[in-house]
C-alpha positions in Angstrom: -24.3 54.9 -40.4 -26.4 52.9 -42.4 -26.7 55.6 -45.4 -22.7 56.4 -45.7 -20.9 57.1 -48.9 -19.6 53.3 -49.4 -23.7 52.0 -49.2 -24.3 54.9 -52.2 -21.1 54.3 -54.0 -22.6 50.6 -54.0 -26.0 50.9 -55.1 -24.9 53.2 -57.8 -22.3 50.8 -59.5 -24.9 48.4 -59.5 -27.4 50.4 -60.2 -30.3 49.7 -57.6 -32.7 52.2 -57.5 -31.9 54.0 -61.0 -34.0 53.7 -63.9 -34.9 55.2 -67.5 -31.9 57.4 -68.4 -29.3 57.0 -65.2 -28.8 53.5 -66.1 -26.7 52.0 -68.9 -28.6 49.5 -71.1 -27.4 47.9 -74.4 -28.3 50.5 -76.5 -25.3 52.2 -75.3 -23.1 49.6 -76.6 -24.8 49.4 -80.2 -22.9 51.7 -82.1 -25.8 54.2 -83.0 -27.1 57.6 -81.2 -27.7 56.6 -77.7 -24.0 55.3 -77.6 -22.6 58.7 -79.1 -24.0 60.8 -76.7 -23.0 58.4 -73.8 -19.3 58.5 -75.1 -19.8 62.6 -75.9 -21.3 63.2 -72.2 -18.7 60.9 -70.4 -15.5 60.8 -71.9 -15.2 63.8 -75.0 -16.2 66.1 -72.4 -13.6 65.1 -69.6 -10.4 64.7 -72.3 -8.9 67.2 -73.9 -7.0 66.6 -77.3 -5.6 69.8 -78.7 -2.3 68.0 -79.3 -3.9 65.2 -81.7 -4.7 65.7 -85.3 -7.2 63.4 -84.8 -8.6 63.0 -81.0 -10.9 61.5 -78.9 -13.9 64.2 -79.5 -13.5 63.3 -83.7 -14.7 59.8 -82.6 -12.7 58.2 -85.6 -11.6 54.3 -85.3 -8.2 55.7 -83.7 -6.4 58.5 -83.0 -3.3 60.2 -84.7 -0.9 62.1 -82.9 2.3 63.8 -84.1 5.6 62.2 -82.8 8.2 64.6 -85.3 8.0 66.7 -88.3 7.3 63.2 -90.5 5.5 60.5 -88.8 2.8 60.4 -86.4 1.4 57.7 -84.4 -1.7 56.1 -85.0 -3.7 54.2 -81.7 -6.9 52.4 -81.4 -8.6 50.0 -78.7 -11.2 48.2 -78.5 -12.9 45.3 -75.9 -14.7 42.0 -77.2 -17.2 40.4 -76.0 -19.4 37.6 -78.6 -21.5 34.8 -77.7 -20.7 32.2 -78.3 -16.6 32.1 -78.1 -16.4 30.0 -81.1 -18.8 30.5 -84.1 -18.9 29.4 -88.3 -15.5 31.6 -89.8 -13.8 32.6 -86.5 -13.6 33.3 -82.7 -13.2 35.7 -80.2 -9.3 35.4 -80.6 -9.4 36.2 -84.4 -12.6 38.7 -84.0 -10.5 40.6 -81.3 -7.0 40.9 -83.5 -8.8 41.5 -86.7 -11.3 44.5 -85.2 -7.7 46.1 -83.8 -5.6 45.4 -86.8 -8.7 47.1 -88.9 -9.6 50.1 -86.5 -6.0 51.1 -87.1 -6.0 50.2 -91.2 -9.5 52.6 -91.1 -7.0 55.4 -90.1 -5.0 54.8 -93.0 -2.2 52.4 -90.7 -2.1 49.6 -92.9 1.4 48.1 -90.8 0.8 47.3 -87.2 3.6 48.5 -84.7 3.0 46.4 -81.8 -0.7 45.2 -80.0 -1.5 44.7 -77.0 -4.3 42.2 -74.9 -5.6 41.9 -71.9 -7.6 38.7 -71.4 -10.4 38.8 -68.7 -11.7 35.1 -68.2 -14.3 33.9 -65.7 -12.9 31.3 -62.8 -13.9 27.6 -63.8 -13.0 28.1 -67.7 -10.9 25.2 -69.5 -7.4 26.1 -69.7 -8.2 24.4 -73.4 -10.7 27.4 -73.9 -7.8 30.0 -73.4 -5.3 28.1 -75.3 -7.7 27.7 -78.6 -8.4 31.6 -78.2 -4.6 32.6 -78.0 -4.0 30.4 -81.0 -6.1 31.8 -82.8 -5.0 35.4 -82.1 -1.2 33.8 -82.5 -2.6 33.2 -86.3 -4.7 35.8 -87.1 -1.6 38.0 -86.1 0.4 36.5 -88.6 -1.9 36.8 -91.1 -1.9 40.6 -90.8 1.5 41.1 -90.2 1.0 41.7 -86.6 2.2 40.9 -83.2 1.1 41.3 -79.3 4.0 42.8 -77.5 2.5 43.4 -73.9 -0.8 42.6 -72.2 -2.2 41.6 -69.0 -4.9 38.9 -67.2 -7.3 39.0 -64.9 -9.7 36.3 -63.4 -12.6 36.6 -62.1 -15.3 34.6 -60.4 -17.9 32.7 -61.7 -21.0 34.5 -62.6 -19.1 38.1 -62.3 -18.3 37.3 -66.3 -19.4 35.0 -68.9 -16.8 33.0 -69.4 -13.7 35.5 -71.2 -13.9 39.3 -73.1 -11.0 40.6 -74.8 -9.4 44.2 -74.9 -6.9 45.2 -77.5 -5.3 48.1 -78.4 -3.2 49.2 -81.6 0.2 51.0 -82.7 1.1 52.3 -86.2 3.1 54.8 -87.7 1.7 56.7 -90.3 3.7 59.6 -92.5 2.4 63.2 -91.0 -0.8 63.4 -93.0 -0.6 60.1 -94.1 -4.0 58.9 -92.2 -7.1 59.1 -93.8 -9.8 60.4 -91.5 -13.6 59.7 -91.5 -14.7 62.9 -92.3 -13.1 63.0 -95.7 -15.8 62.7 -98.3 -16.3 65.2 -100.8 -19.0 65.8 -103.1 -18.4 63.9 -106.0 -16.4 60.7 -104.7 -17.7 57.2 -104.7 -18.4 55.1 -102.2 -16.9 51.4 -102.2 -18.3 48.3 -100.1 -15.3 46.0 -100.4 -17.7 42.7 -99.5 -21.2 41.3 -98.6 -22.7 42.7 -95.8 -23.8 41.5 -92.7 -22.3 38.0 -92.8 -20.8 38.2 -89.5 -24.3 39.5 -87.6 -26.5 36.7 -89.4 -24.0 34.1 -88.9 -24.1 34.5 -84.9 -27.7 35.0 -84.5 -28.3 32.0 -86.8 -25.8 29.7 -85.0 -27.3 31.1 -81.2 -31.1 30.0 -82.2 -30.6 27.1 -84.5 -31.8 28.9 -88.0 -30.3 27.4 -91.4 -30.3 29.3 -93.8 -28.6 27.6 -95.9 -25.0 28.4 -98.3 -22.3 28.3 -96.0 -23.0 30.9 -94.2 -20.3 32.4 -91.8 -18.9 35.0 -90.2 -16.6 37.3 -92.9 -14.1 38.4 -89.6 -10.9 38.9 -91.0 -7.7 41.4 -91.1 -8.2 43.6 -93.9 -5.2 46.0 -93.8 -3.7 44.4 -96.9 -7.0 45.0 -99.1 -6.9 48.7 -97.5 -3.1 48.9 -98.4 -3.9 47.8 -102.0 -6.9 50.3 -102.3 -4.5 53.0 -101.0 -1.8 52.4 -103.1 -4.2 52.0 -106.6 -5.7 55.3 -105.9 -7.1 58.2 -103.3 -9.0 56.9 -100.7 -10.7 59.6 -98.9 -12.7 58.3 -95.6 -12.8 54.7 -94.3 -14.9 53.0 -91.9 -15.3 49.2 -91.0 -19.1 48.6 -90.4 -19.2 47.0 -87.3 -21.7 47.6 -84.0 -24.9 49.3 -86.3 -23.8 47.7 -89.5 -23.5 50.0 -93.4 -26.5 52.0 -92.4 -25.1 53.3 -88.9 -21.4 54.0 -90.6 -22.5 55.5 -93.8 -24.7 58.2 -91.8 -21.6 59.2 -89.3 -19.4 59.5 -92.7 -21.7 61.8 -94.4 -22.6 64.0 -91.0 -18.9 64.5 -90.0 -18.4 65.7 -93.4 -21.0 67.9 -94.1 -22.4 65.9 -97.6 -25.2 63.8 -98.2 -24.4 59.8 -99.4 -26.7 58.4 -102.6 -26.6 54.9 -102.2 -27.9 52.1 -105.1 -29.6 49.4 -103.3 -29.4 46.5 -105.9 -25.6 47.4 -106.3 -24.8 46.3 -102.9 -23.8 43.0 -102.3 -25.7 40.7 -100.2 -25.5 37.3 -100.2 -28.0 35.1 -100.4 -28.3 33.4 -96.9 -28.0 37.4 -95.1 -31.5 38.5 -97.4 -33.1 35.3 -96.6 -32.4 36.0 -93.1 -33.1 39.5 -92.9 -36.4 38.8 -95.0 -37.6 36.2 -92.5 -36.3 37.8 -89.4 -36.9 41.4 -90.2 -33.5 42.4 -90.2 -32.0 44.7 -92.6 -29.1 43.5 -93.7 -27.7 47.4 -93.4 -28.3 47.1 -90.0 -25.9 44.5 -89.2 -22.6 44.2 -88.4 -19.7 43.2 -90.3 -16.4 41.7 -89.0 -14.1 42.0 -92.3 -15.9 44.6 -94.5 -14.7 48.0 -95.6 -16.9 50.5 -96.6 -15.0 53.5 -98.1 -14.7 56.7 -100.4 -12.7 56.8 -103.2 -12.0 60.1 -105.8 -13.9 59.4 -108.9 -11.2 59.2 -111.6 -9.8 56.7 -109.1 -12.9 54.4 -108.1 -12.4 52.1 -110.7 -8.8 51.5 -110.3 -9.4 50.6 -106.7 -12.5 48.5 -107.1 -10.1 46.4 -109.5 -7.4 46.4 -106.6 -9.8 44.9 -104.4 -11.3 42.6 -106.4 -7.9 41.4 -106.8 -7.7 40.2 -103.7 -9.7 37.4 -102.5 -11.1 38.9 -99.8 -12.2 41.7 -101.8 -14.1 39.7 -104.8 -17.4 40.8 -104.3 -16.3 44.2 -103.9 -18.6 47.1 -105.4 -19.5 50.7 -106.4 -22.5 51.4 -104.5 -23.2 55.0 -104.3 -21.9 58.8 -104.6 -21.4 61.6 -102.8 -23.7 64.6 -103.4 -24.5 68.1 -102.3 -27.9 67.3 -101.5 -29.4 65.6 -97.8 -26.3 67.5 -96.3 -25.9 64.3 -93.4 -28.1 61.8 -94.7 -28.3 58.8 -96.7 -30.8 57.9 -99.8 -31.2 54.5 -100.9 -32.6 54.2 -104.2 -34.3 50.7 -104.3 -35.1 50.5 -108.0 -38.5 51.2 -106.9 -38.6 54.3 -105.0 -36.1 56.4 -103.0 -35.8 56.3 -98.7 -33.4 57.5 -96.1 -31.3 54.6 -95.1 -31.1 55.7 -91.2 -29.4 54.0 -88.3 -30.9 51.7 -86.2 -32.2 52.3 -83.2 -31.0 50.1 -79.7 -29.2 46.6 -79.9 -30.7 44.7 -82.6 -28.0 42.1 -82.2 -26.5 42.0 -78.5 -22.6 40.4 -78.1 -21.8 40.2 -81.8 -18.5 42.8 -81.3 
């Protein structure tokens, strides 16, 4: 027959013939609207998650899942795919170990159990390629007290995938009710950037068209479950979120719509560096908009907030950390930025400003 099943299951996995909304563009993979609903149509509505205290349809940076009366277990996975492999501050070894070790320390899982990786690499790559990559996940793992315990390969051939992606997934243990969800602002609470942001976004896109802009600048990926362990222990953290895929903007609009409050944000308060607003000014890139590799962005109960910033500052990789906003009553879902000059919703942004950065 020349119309059977296997011709339709063919062209519809590579997606001849389909257009506008049946196909999957990069939008889907940007971390804003278009990918919620993709992940809310395909996979929230097929798995159920009674069992969890945090599942799949919460769409936090993990899941927590009771294992006894005191602990529960803590997962997160993620897949990596950045061009190029090897960029100013890190790779796609440490980038890959780093987003997993901080997915989990989001929840509140600030000690890694066990990881796991499963390297996909495109026929005709150096064996040197792979080596560097593992090395560097070897030390990024001991930087965050981490290991890989299990994982898998696959090769495929050229042209079916550029060159290697990553997937990793994370184990913790957390004390029953020891995670800290998304969702957990309350009026009144501050909200903490523990860095610059969007170091990691403007580095790559810099580095993959030639741009200098000057002042070192480099990706910020890093594990940060030892600054999130030191903000923890110096106070009450109430909702975390790395700013990854759709940058500050994107993460501080999910935080305040999952909990029902409205974020007040003081632009000159956040810290930018100066290569990142050079870059955004030239390029016309908002430096909320982009993603961050090693960057927390959290809220913090107000008697607490400056305790915490002081435990982050601490640390060198929290230095620049700041105060940058409140929570309020008002814009229940939204963000404000106050500029100094006027006041604006800080939205998300819309599609893939920034494709295979994550």
């Amino acid at each position: 027959m020349s119309n059977s099943d296997d011709d339709r299951t063919a062209d519809e996995s590579s997606g001849d013939g389909y257009t506008g909304d049946d196909v999957i563009t990069h939008a889907h993979g940007a971390g804003g609207g278009q990918m919620t609903d993709l992940i809310e149509d395909m996979a929230v509505s097929r798995f159920a998650d009674s069992e969890a205290d945090v599942g799949l349809a919460a769409l936090d940076d993990g899941s927590v899942q009771p294992i006894d009366d005191d602990h529960s277990v803590v997962v997160t996975t993620d897949s990596h795919v950045v061009t190029p492999l090897f960029f100013r501050g890190g790779d796609i070894g440490r980038l890959a170990i780093s987003g997993t070790v901080n997915d989990l320390a989001m929840m509140g899982a600030t000690d890694p159990l066990a990881l796991t990786s499963s390297l996909i690499i495109e026929a005709g790559t150096p064996q040197s390629t792979v080596e560097r990559v593992t090395e560097s996940m070897r030390e990024t793992c001991a930087e965050a007290g981490a290991t890989v315990t299990t994982g898998d390969t696959k090769v495929m051939g050229s042209d079916e995938i550029d060159t290697l992606a990553i997937n990793t997934t994370g184990v913790a243990v957390v004390p029953t009710g020891g995670h800290v969800p998304d969702a957990g602002l309350s009026v009144g609470d501050k909200l903490i950037v523990s860095g610059t942001i969007g170091d990691h976004g403007i580095s790559l896109l810099s580095e993959r068209e030639g741009f200098d802009f000057g002042g070192g600048l480099a990706s910020d990926v890093q594990p940060v479950n030892d600054l999130v362990r030191a903000a923890m222990d110096a106070g009450e953290v109430t909702a975390m979120k790395d700013p990854t895929r759709g940058g500050l903007a994107t993460v501080l609009n999910e935080m305040a719509d999952k909990a029902g409050v409205g974020i007040d944000l003081d632009e000159p308060a956040i810290p930018v560096s100066g290569p990142v607003s050079s870059a955004g000014e030239v390029l016309g890139i908002e430096p909320f908009d982009v993603a961050c590799e090693g960057v927390v962005a959290m809220g913090v109960a107000s008697d607490d907030a400056e305790a915490v910033l002081e435990a982050l500052r601490d640390n060198p990789k929290g230095e620049d950390a700041a105060i940058v906003g409140e929570v309020v009553e008002e814009h229940t879902g939204q963000v404000v930025l106050d500029t100094g000059f006027g006041r604006r919703y800080l939205t998300p942004p819309e599609g893939e400003q920034l494709p295979r950065i994550c």
